[in-house]
N, C-alpha and C positions, 0 to 999 in steps of 0.2 A: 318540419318547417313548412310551411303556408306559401304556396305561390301564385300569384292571382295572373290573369287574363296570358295565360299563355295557352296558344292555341297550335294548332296544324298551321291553321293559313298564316299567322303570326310568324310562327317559324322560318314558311317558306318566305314570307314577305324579307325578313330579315338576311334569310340565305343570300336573296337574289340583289339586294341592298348592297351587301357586301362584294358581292359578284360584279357588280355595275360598279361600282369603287375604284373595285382595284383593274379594271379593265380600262379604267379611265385614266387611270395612274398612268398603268403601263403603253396606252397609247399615247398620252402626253409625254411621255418618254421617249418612245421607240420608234415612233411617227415621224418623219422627215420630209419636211417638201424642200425646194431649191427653186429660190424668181430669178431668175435672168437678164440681164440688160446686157447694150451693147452699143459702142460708141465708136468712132473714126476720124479721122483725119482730114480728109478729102471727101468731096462727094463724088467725083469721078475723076478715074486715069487718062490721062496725056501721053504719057511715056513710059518706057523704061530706066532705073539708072547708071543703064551702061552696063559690060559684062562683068559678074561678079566672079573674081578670085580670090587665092588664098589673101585677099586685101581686103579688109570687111569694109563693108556698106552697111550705115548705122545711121538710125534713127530714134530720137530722144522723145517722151511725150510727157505728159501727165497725166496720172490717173484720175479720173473725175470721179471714181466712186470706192468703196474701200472692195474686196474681197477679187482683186484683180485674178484672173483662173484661167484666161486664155486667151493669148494670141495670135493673131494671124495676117500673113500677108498675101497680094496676089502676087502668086510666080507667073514666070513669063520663059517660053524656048524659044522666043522669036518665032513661033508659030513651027516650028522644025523638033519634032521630038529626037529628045537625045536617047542615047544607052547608056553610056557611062558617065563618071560623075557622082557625088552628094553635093546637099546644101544642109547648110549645117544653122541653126537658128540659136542663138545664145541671149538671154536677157540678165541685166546686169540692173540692181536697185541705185542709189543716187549716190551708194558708197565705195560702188566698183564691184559689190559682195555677187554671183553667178546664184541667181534665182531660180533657173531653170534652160536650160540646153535638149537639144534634139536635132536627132541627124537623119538627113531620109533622103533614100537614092533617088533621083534626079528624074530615073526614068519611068517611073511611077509616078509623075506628076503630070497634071494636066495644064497646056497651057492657059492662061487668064485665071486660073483657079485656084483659092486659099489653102494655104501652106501655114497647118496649124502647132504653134507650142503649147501644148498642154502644161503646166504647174502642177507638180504633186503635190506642191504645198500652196494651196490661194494666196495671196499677201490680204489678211485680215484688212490690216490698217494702212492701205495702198491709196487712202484719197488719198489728193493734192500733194502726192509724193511721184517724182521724176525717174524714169528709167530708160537704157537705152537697149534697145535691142539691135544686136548685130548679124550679119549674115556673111559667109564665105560659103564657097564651093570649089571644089576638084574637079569637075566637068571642065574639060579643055577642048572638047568637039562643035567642029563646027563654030557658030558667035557664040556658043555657051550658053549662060543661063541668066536670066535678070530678076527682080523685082520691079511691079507697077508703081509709079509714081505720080504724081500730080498737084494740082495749086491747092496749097491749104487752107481750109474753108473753117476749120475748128480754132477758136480763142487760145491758143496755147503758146505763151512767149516764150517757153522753156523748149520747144517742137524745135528741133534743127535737123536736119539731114546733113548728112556727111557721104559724099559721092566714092566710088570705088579707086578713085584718082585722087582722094583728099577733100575736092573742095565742096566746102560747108554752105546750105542754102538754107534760110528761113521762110521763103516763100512758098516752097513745096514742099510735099512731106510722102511718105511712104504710103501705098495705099493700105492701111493698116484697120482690123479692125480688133478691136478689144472687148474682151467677155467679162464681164462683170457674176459671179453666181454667189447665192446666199443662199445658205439651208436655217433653216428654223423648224420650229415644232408644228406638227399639224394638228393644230387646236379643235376644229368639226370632230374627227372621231372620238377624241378625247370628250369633250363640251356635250355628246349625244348621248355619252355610256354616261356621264354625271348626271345629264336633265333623267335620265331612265333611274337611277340609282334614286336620286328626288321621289320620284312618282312613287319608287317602292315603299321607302320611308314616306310620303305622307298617307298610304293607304293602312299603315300599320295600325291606326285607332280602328280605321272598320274592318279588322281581319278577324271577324267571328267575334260567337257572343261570350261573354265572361263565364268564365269556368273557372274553380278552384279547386286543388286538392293537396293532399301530404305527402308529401317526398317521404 
């Protein structure tokens, strides 16, 4: 059988073709970036809402984007650090259902400084969908422990606070802030090994000069 124009360079051109392929594949696979956003309540603290006990302090919002992955509030020791104590961070979706919880001792917190709940599971489809997160704590030392609070500057008619004494305010809101994160594929390395793959395969008419023989 007769084979025509197959060469060395033809070969390798073909190898490397292949090579840049499936390397494109597998970074358009296995490739992960994550963009982040992040949005808030207030634009700055006022107060505390008073000392939190085992009586949760609760605050409702809306999620403005979908893949809600972390939130956080500012704690507060009244500038007096404690030793004992947790505060405990609970977030609850619009149907009561517990999305994510976290508990972290007290005295390891810094005052004015965020107090974060990490999601092991992001809420995918968390736009324009309501939650409330709760806080309690066991610290009985001293005024205890608070959360930052302040007048709310974000559009959110569904936003209510709920003080550690019951009563409910819509004009302040937690100083809270929310993480937004999205991972998707990273298209550049993927997109580089293909343009490379291309260049292989169009060099294959000039990889040496014609030659034929017999198998």
């Amino acid at each position: 059988m007769e084979h025509k124009w197959i060469t060395p360079a033809r070969i390798f051109l073909l190898c490397m073709t292949a090579v840049f392929l499936a390397l494109g594949v597998v970074g358009y696979c296995c490739d992960r970036q994550t963009s982040e956003t992040s949005a808030s309540l207030i634009e700055k603290h006022t107060s505390g809402v008073g000392q939190i006990t085992d009586t949760a302090a609760s605050q409702t919002f809306t999620a403005t984007e979908n893949n809600l992955s972390v939130v956080s509030v500012m704690f507060s020791n009244y500038a007096k650090k404690v030793k004992t104590g947790t505060l405990t961070l609970t977030l609850a979706d619009e149907n009561g259902a517990v999305v994510g919880e976290d508990t972290q001792e007290a005295a390891d917190m810094r005052n004015n400084a965020f107090v974060s709940l990490t999601l092991a599971s992001p809420q995918a489809d968390s736009k324009g969908k309501v939650y409330t997160l709760s806080i309690t704590s066991t610290c009985t030392e001293g005024k205890g422990v608070t959360v930052r609070m302040g007048e709310k500057t974000a559009e959110d008619a569904a936003a209510v606070l709920t003080l550690p004494d019951g009563t409910t305010d819509t004009a302040n809101a937690m100083n809270l802030r929310l993480t937004y994160r999205e991972t998707v594929a990273g298209r550049m390395p993927a997109f580089t090994c293909l343009l490379i793959a291309l260049c292989f395969a169009c060099a294959l008419p000039f990889g040496g000069r014609k030659e034929s023989y017999r198998a």
